[in-house]
N, C-alpha and C positions, 0 to 999 in steps of 0.2 A: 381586554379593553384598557386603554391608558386609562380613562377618567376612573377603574376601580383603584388603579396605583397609587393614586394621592390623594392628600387631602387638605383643605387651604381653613386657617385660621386665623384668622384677622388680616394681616398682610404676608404672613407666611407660607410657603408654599413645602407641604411636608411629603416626601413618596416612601412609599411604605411596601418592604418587598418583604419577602419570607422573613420567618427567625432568624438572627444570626446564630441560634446554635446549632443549626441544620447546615452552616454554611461548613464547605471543608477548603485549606487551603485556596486552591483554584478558581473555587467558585466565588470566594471570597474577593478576589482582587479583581473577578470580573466583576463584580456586585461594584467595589471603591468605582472602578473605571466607569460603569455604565452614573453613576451616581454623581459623579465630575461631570461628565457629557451634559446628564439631563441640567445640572445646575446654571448652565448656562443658556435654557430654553425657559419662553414663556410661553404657559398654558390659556390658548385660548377656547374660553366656555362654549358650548354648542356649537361646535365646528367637532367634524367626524374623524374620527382616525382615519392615518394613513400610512401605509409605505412608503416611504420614498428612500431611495439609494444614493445616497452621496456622493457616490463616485465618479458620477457625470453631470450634465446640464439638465437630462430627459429626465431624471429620476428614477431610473427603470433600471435593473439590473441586467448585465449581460454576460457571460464567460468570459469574453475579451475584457470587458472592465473589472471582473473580480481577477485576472491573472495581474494584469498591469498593477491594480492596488497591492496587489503581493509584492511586487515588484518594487514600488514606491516605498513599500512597507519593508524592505530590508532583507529579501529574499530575490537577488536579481540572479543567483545561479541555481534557482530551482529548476530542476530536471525536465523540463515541461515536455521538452521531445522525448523524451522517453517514459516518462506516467504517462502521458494524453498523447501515446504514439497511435495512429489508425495503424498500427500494424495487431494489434490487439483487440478481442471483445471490448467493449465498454464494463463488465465485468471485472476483465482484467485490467483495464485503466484505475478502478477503482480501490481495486487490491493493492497496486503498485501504490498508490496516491499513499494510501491505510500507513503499506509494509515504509515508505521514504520518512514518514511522519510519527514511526514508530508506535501506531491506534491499531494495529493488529491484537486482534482481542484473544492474544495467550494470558497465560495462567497468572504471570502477573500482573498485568492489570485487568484482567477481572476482581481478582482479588485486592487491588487499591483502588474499583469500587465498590466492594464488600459483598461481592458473588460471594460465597461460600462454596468451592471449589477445591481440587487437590493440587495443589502448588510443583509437582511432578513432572517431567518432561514424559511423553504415553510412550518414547522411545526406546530411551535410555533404563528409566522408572531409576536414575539417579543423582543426577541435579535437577534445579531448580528451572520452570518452564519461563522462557524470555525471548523476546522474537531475535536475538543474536545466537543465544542455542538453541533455538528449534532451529532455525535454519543454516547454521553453519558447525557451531559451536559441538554439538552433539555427536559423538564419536560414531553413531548410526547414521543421523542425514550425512555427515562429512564424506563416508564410503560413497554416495553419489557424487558428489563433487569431482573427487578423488579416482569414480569410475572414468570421467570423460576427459579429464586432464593428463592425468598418469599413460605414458603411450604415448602421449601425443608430442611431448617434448614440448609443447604447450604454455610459454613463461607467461603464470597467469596467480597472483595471490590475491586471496577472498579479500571481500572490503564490505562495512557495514554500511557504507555509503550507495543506496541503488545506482547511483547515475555512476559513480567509479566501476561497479561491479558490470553492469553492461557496457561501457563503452570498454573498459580492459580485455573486455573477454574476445569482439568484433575481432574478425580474422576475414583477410580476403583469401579463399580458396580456387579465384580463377575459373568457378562456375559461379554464378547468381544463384542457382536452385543452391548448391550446400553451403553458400556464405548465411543464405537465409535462415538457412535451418538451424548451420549452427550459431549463429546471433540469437536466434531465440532460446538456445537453451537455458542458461540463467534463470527467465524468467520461469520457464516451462518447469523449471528443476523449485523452485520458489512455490508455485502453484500445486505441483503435484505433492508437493509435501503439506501444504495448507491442507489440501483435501482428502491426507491421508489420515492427517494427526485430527481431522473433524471425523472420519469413519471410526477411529480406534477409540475415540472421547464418546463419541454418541451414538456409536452402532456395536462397538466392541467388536471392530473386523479388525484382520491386519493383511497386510500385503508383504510377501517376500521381496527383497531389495531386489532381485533381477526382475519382479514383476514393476514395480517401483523406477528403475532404470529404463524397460520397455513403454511402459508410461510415458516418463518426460520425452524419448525420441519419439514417439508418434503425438506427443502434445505439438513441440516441437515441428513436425514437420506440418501439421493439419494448418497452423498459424502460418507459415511461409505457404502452405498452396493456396491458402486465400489470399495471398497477396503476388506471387508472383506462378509463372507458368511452369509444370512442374517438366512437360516435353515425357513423355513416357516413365517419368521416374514416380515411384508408385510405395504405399507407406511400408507394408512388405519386402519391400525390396531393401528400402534404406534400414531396416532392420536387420538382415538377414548380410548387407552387405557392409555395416558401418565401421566395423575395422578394417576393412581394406579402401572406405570414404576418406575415413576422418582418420588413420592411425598413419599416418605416411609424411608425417610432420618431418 
């Protein structure tokens, strides 16, 4: 409730939020900001809280007005087609959102917020876990990378940037079924690793790199048959046939 936040003292109006020695960095400068905003409102007694959204006339919050506020807000080349692609789960829009904004909850930052955790990539087990070596940087995810590129003659360099890294990778291959497929890899390669490095953390499984590689192509392809007609080409198939699909670069 607002009305536990403050408290008024003759003509002053005092609000009263946590400790500040509870506060860290971060949350600190969100504390000054929120604390400027309120300074500027007057509290009226016996009227009920509410939400209201500022970013339109209705008050009402909507996707469309929180992207545009981003927008506003000094992010006009956020990736929006490609996080909040319908070619993806809303799972994976989510991930993608996580992975562009760097809140992928690897080792270290859980540990800057004081998870007590092992700072370790489950890969490697020799540098430090960070969402640019888990997913590139690590000389083990890199062999994937490195499986689908290598052969292909393929002019494609990793980029920590997601919206660089998928739109560089797009290739027209003259069928719709395998431009699909392989446009998705990237992501597909991103995800399967996500959910490799959560089995080896919290299940203590591991997966061989060719099982890992089989993976992302059947991630991969299941994502393009929900979006486009596969005409008899079948997940088997694109497995058993993808060097002679995709190596004829």
């Amino acid at each position: 409730m607002v009305a536990s936040m403050y408290e008024v003292g003759g003509d002053c109006l005092r609000w009263g939020f946590m400790p500040r020695q509870r506060y860290s960095q971060p949350i600190s400068i969100e504390v000054t900001t929120i604390s400027n905003l309120l300074s500027s409102n007057s509290i009226q007694e016996g009227v009920l809280d509410s939400r209201v959204w500022v970013g339109n006339v209705h008050g009402k919050y909507t996707v469309k007005d929180g992207i545009r506020s981003d927008e506003d807000e000094g992010e006009p080349n956020f990736p929006i087609d490609v996080v909040w692609s319908r070619e993806y789960p809303y799972k994976i829009n989510f991930f993608l959102w996580l992975l562009s904004h760097d809140r992928i909850m690897t080792a270290d930052n859980l540990l800057r917020r004081g998870m007590n955790v092992s700072s370790l990539c489950c890969f490697c087990d020799e540098d430090d876990e960070t969402s640019s070596h888990l997913f590139y940087e690590c000389w083990r995810t890199r062999r994937i990378w490195d499986y689908f590129v290598e052969g292909c003659r393929f002019e494609w360099t990793y980029n920590s940037n997601v919206t660089i890294n998928v739109k560089s990778w797009k290739f027209n291959w003259c069928d719709e079924r395998l431009s699909q497929i392989w446009n998705n890899i990237p992501v597909a390669i991103w995800w399967c690793i996500w959910r490799e490095r959560n089995a080896r953390v919290f299940d203590n499984k591991k997966k061989t790199l060719v099982t890992l590689i089989r993976n992302v192509k059947l991630q991969a392809f299941f994502w393009a048959e929900s979006n486009t007609k596969m005409l008899g080409l079948m997940a088997n198939m694109v497995i058993a046939l993808w060097d002679s699909l995709f190596r004829h670069l």
